[in-house]
NUMISE-500841 format. One record per atom (N, C-alpha, C, O, CB): residue in one letter; y, z, x. Coordinates in steps of 0.05 Angstrom, whole numbers, plus 5000, padded with zeros to 4 digits. Glycine has a CB too. Layout:
AYZX
...
This chain:
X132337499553
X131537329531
X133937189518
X133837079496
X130037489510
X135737219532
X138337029522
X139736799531
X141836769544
X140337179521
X137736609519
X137436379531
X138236139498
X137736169474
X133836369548
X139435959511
X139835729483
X137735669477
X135835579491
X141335439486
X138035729448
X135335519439
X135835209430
X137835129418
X133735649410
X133435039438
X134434779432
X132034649425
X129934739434
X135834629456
X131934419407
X130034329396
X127734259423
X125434329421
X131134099377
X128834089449
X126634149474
X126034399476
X123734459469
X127434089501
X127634599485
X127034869482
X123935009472
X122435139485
X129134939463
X123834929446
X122234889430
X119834829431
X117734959431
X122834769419
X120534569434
X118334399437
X116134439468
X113834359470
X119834089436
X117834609491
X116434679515
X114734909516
X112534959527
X118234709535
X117135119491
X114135349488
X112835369481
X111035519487
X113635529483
X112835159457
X110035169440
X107935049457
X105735159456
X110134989412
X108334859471
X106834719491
X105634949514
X103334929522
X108834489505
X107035129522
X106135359541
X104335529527
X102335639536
X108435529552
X105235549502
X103235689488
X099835509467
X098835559445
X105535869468
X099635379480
X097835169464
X095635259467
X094235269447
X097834889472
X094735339488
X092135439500
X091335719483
X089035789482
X092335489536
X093535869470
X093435989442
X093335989417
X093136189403
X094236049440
X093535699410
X093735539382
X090635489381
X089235499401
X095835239382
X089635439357
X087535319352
X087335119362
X089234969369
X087135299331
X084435069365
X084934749382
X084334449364
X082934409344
X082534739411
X086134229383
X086034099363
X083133929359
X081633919379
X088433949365
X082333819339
X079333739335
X078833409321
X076733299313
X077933979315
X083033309322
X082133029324
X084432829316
X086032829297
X079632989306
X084132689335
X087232479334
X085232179331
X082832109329
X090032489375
X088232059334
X088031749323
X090631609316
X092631699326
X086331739297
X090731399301
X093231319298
X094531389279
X093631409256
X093331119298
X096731429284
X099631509270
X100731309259
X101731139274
X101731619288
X101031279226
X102931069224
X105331229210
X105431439197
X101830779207
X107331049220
X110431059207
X110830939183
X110330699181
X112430939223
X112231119155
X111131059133
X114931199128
X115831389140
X107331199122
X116831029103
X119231119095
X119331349083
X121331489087
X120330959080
X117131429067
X117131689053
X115431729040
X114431509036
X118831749039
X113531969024
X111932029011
X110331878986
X108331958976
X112932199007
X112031618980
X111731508961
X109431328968
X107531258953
X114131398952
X110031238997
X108631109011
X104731089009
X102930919011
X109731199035
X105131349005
X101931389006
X101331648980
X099731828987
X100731509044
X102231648962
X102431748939
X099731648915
X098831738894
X105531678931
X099131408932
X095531438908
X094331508929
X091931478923
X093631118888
X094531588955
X091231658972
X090631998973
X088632088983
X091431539013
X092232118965
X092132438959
X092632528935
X094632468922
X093732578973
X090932688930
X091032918905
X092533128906
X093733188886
X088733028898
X092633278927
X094033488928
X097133478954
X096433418977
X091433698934
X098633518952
X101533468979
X102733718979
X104233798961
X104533208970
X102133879004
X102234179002
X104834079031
X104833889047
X098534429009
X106434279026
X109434349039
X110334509055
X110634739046
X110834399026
X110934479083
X112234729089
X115234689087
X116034459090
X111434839117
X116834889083
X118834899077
X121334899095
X122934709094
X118535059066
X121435049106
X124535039138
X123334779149
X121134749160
X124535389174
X126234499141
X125534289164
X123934129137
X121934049150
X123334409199
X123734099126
X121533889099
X123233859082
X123933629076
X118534029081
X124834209064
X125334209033
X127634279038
X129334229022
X123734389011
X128434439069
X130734579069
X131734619098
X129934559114
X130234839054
X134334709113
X135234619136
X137134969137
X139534979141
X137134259136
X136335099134
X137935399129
X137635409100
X135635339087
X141535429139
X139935519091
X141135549064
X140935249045
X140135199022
X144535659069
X141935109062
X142034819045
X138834659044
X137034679060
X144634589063
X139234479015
X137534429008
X136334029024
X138033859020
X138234528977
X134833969033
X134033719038
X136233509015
X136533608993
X130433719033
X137633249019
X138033119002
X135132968988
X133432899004
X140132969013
X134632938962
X132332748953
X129832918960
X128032758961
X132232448971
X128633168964
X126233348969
X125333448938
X123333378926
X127133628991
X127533638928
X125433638889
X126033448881
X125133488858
X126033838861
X126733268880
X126433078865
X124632828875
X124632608863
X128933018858
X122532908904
X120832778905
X117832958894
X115732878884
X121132678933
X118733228902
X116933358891
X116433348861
X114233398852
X117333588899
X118033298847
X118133288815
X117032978807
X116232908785
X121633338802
X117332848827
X115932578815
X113132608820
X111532478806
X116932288831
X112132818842
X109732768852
X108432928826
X106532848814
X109132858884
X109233068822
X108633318801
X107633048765
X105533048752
X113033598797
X110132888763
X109932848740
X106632638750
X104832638733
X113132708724
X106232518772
X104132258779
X102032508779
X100932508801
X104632018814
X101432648769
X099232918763
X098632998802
X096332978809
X095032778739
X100133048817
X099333158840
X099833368829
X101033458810
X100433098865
X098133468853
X097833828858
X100233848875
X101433648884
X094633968876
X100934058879
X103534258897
X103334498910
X103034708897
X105734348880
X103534498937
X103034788943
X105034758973
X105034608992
X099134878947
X106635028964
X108435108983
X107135279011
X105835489010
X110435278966
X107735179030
X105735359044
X108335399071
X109135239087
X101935179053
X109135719065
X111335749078
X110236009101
X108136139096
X113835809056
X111936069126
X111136229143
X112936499132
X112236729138
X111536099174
X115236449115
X116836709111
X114636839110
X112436749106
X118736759085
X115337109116
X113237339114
X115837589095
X115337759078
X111737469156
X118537509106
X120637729102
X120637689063
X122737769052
X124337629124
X119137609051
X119337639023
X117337549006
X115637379011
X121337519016
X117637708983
X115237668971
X115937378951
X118137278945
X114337958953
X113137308944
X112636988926
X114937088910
X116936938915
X109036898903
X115637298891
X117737278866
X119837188878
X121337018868
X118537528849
X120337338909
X124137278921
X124236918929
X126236778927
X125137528964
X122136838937
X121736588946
X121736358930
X122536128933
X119536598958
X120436498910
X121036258875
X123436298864
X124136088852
X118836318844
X125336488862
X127236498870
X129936328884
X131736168877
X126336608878
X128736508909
X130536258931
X130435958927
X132335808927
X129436258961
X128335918925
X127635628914
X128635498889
X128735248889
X125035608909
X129335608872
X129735598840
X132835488858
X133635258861
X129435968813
X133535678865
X137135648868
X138035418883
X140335338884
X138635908884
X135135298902
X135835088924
X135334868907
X135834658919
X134135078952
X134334818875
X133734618859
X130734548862
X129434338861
X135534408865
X130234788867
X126334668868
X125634878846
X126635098843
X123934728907
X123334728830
X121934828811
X119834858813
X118334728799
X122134748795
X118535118835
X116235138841
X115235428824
X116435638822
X116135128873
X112235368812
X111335548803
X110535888823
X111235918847
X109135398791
X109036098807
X109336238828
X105636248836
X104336368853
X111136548820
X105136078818
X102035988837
X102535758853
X100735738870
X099135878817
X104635568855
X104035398877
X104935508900
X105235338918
X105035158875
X105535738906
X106835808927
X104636038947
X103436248941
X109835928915
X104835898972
X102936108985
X104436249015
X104536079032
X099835928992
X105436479023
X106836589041
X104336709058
X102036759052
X109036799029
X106136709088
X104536839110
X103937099109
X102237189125
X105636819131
X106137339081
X105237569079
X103137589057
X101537769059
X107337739075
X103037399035
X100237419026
X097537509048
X095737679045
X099737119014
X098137319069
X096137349090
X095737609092
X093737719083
X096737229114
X097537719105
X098037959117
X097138159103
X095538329110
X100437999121
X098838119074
X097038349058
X094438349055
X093438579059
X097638349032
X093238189051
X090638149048
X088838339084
X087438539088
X090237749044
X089538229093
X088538319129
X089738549120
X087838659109
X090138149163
X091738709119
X092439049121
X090739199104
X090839449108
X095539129114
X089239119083
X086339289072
X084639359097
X083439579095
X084339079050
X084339249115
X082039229126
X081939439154
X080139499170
X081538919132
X085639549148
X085439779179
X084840109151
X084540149127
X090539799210
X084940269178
X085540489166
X087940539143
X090240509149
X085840639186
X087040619119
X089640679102
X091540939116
X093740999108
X088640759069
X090141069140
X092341329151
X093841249176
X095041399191
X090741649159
X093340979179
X095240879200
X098540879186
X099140809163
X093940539210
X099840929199
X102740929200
X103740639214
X102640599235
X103941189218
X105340459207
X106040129215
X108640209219
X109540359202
X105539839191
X110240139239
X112940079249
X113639839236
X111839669237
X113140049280
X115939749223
X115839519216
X118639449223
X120739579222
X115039479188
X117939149232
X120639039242
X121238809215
X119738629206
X120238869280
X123438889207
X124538689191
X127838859174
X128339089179
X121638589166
X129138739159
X132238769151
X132439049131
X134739119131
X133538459132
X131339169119
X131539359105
X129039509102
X127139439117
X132439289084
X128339779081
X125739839076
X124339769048
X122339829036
X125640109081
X126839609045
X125439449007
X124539309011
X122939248994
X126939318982
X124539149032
X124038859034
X121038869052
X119738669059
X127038679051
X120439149058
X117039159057
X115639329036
X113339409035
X115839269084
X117139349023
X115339669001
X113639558978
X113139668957
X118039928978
X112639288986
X109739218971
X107639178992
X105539058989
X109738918953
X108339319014
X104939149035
X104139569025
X105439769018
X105538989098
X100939489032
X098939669021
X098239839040
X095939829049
X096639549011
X100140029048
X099540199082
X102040309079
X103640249062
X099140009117
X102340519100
X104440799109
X105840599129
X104840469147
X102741159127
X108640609119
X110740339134
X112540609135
X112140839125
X112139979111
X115240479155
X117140609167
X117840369174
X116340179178
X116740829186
X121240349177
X122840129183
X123340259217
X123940489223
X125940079158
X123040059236
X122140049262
X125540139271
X127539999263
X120439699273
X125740359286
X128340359313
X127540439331
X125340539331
X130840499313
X129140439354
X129040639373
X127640909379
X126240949398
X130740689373
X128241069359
X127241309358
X125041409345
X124141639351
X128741419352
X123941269328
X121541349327
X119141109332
X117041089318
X121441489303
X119640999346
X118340669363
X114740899374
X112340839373
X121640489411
X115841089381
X113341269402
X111741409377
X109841539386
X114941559428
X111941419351
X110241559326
X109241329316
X108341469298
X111841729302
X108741159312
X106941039292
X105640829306
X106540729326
X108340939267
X102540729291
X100840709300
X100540429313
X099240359332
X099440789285
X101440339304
X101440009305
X104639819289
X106339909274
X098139899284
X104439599297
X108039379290
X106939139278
X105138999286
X110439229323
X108639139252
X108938899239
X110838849246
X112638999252
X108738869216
X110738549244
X113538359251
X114038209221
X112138089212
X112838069281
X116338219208
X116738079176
X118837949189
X118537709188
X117638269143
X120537999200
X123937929205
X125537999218
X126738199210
X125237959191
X126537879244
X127937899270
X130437889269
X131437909291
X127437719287
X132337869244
X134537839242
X136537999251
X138637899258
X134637819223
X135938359256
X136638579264
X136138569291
X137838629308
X135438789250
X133738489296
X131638569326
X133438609349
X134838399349
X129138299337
X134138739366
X134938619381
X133638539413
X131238569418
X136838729378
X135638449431
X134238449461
X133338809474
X131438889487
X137138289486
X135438939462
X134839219484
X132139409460
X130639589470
X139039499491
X132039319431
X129939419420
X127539359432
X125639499437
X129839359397
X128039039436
X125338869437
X123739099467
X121339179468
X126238419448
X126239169493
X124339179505
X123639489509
X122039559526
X124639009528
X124839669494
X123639859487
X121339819472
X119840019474
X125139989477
X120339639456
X117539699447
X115439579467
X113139649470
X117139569417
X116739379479
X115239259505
X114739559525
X112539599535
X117538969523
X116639729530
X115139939546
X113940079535
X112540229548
X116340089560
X113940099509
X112140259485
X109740219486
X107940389484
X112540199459
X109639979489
X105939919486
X104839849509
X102439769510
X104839669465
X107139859537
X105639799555
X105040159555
X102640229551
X107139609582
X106240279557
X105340589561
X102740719543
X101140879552
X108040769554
X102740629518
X101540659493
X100240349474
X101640239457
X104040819475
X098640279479
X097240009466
X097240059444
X096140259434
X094539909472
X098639879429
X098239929386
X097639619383
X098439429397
X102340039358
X095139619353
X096139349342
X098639279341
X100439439343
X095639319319
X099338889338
X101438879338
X101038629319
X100238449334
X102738899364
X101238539290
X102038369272
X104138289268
X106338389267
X101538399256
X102738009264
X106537849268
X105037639235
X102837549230
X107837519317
X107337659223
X108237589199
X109437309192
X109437199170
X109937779193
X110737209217
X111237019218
X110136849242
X112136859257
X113437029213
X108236719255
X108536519284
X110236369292
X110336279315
X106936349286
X112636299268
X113636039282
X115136219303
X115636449301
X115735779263
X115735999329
X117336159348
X120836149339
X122536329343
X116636029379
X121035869326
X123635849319
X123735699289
X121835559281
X125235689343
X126235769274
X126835629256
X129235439253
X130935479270
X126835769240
X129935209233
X132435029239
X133435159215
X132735249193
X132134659240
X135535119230
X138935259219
X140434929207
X139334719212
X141435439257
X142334929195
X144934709198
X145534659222
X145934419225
X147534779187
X145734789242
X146934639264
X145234859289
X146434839311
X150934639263
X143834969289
X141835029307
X139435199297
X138935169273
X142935139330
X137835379311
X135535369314
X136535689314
X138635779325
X134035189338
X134235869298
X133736139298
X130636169306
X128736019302
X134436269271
X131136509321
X129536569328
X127636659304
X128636739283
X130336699345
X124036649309
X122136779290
X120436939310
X119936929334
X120336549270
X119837099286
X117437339304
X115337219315
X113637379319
X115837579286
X114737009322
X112636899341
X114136839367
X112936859388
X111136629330
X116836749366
X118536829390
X117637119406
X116737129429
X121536859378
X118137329388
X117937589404
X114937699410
X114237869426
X119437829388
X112937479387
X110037529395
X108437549428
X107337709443
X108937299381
X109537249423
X108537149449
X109437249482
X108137249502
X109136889447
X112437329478
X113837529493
X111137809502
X109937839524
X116737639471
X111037959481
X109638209477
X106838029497
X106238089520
X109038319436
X105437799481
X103437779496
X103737789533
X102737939549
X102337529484
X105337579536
X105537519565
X106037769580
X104737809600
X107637309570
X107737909573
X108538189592
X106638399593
X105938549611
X111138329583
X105738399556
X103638719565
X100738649554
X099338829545
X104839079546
X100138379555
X097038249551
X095438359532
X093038359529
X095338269575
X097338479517
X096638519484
X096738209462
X098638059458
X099538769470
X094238199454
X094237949438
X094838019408
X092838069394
X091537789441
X097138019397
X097638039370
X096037879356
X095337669366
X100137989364
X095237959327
X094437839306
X096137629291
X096537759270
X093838009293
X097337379288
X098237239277
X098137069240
X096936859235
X097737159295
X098937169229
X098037069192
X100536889195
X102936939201
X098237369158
X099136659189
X100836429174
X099836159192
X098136149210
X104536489176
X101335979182
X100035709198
X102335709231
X104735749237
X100735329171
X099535639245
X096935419252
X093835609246
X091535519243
X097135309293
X094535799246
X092435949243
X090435949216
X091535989195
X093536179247
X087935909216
X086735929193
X087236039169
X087435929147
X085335999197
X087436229174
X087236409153
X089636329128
X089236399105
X087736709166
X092236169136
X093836079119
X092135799112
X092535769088
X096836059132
X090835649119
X088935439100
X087535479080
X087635379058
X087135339110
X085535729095
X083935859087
X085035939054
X083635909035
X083436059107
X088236079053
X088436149029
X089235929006
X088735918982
X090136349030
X090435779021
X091335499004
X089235328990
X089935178972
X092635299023
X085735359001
X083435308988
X082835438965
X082535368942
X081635339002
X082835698979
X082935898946
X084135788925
X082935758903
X084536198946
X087435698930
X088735708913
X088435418889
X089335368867
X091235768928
X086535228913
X086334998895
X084434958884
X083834738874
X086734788905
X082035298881
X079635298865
X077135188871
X076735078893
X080235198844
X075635188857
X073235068866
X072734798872
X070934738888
X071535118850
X074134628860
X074234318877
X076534318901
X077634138912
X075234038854
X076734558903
X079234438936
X077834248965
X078334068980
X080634798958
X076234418959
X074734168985
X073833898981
X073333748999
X071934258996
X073633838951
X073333528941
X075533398946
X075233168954
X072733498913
X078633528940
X080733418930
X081733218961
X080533268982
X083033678917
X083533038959
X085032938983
X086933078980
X088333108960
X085732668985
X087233199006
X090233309010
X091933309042
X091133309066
X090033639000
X094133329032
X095833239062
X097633409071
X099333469053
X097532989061
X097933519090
X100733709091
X102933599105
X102933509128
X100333969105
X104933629088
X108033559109
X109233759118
X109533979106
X110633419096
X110333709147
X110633909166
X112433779183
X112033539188
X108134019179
X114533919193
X116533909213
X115933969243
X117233899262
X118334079204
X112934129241
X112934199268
X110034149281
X108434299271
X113934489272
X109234009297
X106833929310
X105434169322
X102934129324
X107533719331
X106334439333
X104834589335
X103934859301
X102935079299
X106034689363
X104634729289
X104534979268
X103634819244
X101334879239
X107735159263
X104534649228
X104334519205
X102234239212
X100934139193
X107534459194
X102234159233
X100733879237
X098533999242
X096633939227
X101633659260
X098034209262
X095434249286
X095234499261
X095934329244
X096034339332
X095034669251
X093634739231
X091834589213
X089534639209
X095134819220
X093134409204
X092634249172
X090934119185
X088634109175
X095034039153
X091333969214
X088933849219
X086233959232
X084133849234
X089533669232
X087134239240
X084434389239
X083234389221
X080734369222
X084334619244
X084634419193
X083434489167
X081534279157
X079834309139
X085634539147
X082034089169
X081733799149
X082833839135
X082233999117
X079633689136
X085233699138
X087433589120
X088633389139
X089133419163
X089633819109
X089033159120
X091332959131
X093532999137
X093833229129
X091932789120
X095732909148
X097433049165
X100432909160
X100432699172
X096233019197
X103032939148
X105232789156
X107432919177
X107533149186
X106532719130
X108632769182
X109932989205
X112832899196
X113332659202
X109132929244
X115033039182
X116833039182
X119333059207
X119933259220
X116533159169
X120532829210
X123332859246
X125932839231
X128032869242
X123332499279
X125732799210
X128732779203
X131633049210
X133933069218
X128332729171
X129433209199
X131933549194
X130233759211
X131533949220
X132433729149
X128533759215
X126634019226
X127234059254
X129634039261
X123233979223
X125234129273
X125234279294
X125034099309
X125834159332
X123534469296
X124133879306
X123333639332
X125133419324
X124533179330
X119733499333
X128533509306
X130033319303
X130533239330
X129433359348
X132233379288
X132033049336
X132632849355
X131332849373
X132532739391
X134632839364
X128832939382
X126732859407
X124832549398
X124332429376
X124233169413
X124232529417
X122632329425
X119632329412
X117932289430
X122632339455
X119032359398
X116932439373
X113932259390
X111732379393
X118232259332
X114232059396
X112431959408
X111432049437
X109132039447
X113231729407
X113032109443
X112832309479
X110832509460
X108432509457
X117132539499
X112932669451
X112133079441
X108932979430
X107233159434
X115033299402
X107832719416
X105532739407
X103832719427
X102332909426
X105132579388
X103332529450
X101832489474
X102432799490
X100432949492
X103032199493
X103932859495
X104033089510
X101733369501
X100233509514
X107233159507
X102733349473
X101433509460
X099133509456
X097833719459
X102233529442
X097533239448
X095233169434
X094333299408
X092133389400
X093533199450
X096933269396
X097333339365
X098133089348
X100533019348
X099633569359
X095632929332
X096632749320
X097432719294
X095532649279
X095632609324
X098732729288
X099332699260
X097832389241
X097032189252
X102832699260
X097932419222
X097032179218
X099131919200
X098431689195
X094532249204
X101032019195
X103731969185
X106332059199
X106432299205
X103832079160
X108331919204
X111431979210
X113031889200
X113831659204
X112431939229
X114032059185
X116831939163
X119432209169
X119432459172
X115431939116
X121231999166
X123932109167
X124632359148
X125032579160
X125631889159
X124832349121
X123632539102
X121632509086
X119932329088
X125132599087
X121532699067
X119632629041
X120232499030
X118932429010
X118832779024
């Protein structure tokens, strides 16, 4: 599994894995539009994903809160709709605070909200392996956790995936003989396969998802976008007229942020400037795909 990652890279697995994505339910034309301002009276609500939109690693988008703060003052709605799973809404409003964004801690909706919500629904005497950087950084999900190694990979019942940062190649395939020997649930916390860095591309637990699937034909559970259930909560969050409201999502990545939102009904922008499909051929990756966005702008 030690292979460069590269924005094609990228762009080929998600494509291998498509026939696993929700499917898409409707294209048309794409126009190219300078930035958000552009179409700023045809939506009520401009919900965000974050790696590749607001932020590029650590560093912050040039001109991103301070488009979000204009949209804010023109009475739009705001909703962050991020795949982190490795932290909770407080660390994330937070992180955000410090990148110059002033997001409330209701506009913000994470892929472990998801998660938490779905982990009511197993046994509370299941025991979870959890893959992610410490054991603080899960000690609010609602279940019997253990921070995932080597040695005790063969005791507990089922794997969450929060954060790959530790993971490594010879862990990964010890749990791959783990569950080929022994089948456990296996939740993943984050889908994207990769994230953008400053100057390249990190791996995400939908990277090691889809791995797990192909070798031992265990189909993990997935929380966060493209998948429903991250729409699903972002309705909640916009109350009882959310389904009246116009709303659009901007997104860096055509299999996760576009082909969600447009499952959802939601209009669609597709961010190429800083994200994951920087310097490709944006017009190829959309035909190939048959993921249309309905907007392409450089940034917000």
């Amino acid at each position: 599994m030690d292979i460069e990652i590269t924005a094609s890279w990228a762009f080929n697995r998600y494509q291998e894995t498509l026939g696993r994505l929700p499917r898409v339910t409707r294209s048309g034309e794409t126009v190219s539009i300078g930035d958000l301002s552009d179409i700023e009276d045809q939506f009520d609500v401009f919900v965000f994903d974050a790696f590749g939109v607001l932020n590029v690693g650590e560093t912050p988008i040039e001109g991103a809160a301070l488009r979000i703060e204009k949209l804010r003052q023109a009475g739009k709605q705001i909703v962050l709709l991020t795949n982190s799973a490795s932290q909770s809404r407080q660390k994330i409003k937070k992180h955000f605070s410090a990148l110059g964004f002033d997001f409330t801690f209701e506009e913000i909706v994470t892929s472990r909200d998801i998660l938490i919500v779905a982990l009511a629904g197993y046994d509370p005497k299941m025991s979870w392996g959890i893959i992610a950087s410490d054991p603080l950084s899960f000690a609010d999900l609602p279940c019997q956790t253990i921070l995932l190694d080597r040695a005790n990979i063969a005791d507990v019942d089922g794997f969450i995936f929060l954060r790959i940062t530790e993971w490594t190649t010879d862990s990964h395939e010890e749990l791959i003989n783990a569950l080929r020997a022994h089948p456990r649930p296996v939740l993943i916390g984050n889908p994207d396969l990769v994230g953008p860095r400053e100057n390249s591309f990190s791996r995400q637990p939908g990277y090691f998802a889809h791995d797990i699937w192909d070798r031992t034909g265990i189909v993990p559970q997935f929380f966060g976008k493209p998948y429903a259930n991250a729409f699903d909560l972002v309705r909640e969050r916009l109350g009882d007229q959310g389904l009246e409201k116009r709303v659009v999502m901007a997104g860096d990545t055509l299999h996760t942020d576009i082909l969600g939102a447009t499952v959802a009904g939601f209009s669609t922008a597709l961010v190429t400037g800083q994200g994951v499909m920087r310097g490709l051929d944006i017009k190829s990756c959309i035909e190939a795909s048959g993921i249309h966005p309905d907007f392409i702008l450089p940034t917000i």
